[in-house]
C-alpha positions in Angstrom: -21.4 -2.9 2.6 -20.1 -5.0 0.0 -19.8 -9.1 1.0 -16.7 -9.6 3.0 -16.3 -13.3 0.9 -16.8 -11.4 -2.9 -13.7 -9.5 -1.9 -10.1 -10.5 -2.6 -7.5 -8.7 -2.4 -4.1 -8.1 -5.0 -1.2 -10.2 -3.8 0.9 -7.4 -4.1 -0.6 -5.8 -1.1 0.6 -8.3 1.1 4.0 -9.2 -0.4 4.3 -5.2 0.1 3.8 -5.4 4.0 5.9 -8.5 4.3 8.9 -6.9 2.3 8.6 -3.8 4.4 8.6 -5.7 7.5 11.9 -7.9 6.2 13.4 -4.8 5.1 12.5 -2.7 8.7 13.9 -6.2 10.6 16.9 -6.6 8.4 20.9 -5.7 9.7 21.8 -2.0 8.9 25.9 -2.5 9.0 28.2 -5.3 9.3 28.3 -5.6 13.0 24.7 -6.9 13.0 25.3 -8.2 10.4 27.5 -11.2 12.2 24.7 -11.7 14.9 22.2 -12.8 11.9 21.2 -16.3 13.2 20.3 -14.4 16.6 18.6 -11.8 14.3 16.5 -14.4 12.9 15.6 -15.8 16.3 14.0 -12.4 17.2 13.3 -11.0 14.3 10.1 -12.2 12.3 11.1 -10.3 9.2 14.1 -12.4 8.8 12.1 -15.6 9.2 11.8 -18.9 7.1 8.4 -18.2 7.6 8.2 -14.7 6.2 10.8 -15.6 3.8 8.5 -18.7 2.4 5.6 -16.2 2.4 7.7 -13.5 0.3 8.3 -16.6 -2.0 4.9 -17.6 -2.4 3.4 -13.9 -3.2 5.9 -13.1 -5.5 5.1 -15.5 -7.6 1.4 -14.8 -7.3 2.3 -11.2 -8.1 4.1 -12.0 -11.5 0.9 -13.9 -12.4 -0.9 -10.9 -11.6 -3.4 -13.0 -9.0 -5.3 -11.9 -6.2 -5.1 -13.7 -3.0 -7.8 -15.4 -1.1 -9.4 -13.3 1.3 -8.5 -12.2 4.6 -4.5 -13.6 4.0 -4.2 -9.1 3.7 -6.1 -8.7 7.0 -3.8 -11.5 8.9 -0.7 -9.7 7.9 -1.5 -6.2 8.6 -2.9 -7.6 12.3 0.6 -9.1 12.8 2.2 -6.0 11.9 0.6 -4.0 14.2 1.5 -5.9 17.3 4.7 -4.4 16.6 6.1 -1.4 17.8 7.0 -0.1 14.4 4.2 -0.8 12.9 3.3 2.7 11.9 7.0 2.6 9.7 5.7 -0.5 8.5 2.6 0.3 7.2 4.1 3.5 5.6 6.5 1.6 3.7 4.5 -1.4 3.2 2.1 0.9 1.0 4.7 2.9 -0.5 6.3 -0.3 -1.8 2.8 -1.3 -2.7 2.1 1.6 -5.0 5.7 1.2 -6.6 4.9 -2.1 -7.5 1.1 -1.1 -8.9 3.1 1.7 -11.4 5.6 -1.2 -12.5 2.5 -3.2 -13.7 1.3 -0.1 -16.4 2.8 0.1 -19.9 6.2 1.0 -20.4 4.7 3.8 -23.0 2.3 4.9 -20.0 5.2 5.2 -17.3 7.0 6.8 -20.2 4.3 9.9 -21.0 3.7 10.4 -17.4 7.5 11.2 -17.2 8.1 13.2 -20.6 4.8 14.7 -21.8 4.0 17.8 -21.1 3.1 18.5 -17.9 -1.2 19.2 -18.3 -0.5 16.2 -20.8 1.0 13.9 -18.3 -1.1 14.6 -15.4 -4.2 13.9 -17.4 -2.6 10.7 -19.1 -1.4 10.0 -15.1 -4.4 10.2 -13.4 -5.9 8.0 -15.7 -3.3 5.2 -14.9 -3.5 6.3 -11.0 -7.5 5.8 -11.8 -6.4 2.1 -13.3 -3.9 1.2 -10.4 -6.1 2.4 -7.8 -8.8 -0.2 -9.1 -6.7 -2.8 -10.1 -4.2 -3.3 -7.1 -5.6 -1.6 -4.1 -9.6 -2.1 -4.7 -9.7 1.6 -4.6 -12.2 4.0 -6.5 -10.5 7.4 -7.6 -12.2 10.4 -8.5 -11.6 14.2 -8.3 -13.4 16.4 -5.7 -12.3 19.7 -6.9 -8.7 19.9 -6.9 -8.2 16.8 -4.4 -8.1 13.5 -5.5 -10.4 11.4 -3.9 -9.9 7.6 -3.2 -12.3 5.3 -1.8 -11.9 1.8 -1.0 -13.8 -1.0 -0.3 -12.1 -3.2 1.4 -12.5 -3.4 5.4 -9.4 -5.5 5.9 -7.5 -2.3 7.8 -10.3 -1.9 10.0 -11.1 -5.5 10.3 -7.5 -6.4 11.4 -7.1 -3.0 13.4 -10.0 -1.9 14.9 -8.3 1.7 15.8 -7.6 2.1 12.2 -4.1 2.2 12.3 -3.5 -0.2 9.0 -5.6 2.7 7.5 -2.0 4.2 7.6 -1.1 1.7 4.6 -3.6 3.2 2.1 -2.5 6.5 2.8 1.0 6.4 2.0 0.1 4.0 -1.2 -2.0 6.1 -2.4 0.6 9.2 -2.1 3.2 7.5 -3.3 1.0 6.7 -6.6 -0.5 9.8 -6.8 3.4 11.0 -6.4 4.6 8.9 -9.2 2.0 10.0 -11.7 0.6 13.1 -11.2 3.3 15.0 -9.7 1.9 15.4 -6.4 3.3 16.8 -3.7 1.5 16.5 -0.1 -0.4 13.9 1.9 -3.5 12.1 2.1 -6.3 13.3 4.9 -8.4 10.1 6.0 -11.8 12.4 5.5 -13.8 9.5 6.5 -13.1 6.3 8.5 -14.8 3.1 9.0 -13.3 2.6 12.4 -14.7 6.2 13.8 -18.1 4.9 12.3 -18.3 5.7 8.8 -19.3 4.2 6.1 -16.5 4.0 4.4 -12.8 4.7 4.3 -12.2 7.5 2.0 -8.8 9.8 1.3 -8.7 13.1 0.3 -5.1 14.6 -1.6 -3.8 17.8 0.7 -1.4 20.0 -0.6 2.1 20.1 1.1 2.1 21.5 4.7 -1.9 21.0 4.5 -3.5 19.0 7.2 -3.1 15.6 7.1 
């Protein structure tokens, strides 16, 4: 198993979490709206603190800077004391991959959307290969005609012993595979370090497959 120290982790991965959590915490109409500063007494999303955080990663992010290790794993344990943590995790890693596309080429983003279509899904799994790495720590590879992402990391399992911030890296890595390849469908967790394996690895299903 790879050194728990030698890994750190992209800062937008936790920015990602924190925004979704602001964003799942934050007034949906006016009404609320005019209760803020009793919003902000329940509601960690709408914190200083989280707020000060958010500050802090996003400037880490445009520096394009990892993050010291185990910041990823104290975040996704907070988040799932919460009762919505599933919703948080699922939009915490959508937001996540969003952010890893943004960091490719403009002329990469641009083929991916234009080419061809056996043109772009080549050139796109490429940069999903690249964003996979780079961001999430993830290796990407083809099984067939399933994508297959492996990652490294142990913070999900580390901060959620069930697994459930696994949740995170499967909706980031369909929402990138989404954005670049054209997918369509969800990710089956094939292999979990929380129900004992050796490591956590995703397999792409097609839509209505099992998940």
């Amino acid at each position: 198993m790879t050194d728990r120290a030698a890994i750190r982790d992209h800062s937008i991965l936790p920015l990602a979490v924190l925004e979704a959590m602001r964003h799942l915490d934050s007034p949906r109409d006016e009404a609320a709206a005019e209760y803020v500063d009793e919003l902000l007494k329940k509601r960690l999303g709408l914190s200083r603190t989280v707020a000060a955080q958010i500050a802090r990663y996003e400037l880490t992010v445009r520096r394009d800077e990892a993050v010291d290790p185990g910041e990823l794993e104290q975040i996704l344990r907070l988040v799932s004391r919460r009762p919505d943590a599933s919703l948080v995790f699922a939009d915490g890693g959508r937001r996540a991959a969003r952010r890893a596309v943004d960091r490719l080429s403009a002329s990469t983003r641009w083929a991916t959307a234009h080419l061809p279509r056996f043109v772009r899904r080549a050139i796109g799994f490429r940069a999903a290969r690249r964003c996979a790495g780079d961001v999430f720590g993830a290796r990407l590879a083809r099984k067939g005609p399933a994508a297959v992402l492996t990652v490294s990391s142990a913070a999900a399992v580390r901060a959620t012993p069930d697994g459930a911030a696994c949740a995170f890296y499967a909706a980031a890595f369909a929402e990138l595979l989404r954005q670049l390849v054209d997918f369509d469908g969800g990710m089956l967790h094939a292999s979990c370090r929380a129900r004992g394996d050796a490591r956590c690895e995703w397999h792409s299903t097609p839509a209505g497959g099992s998940r």
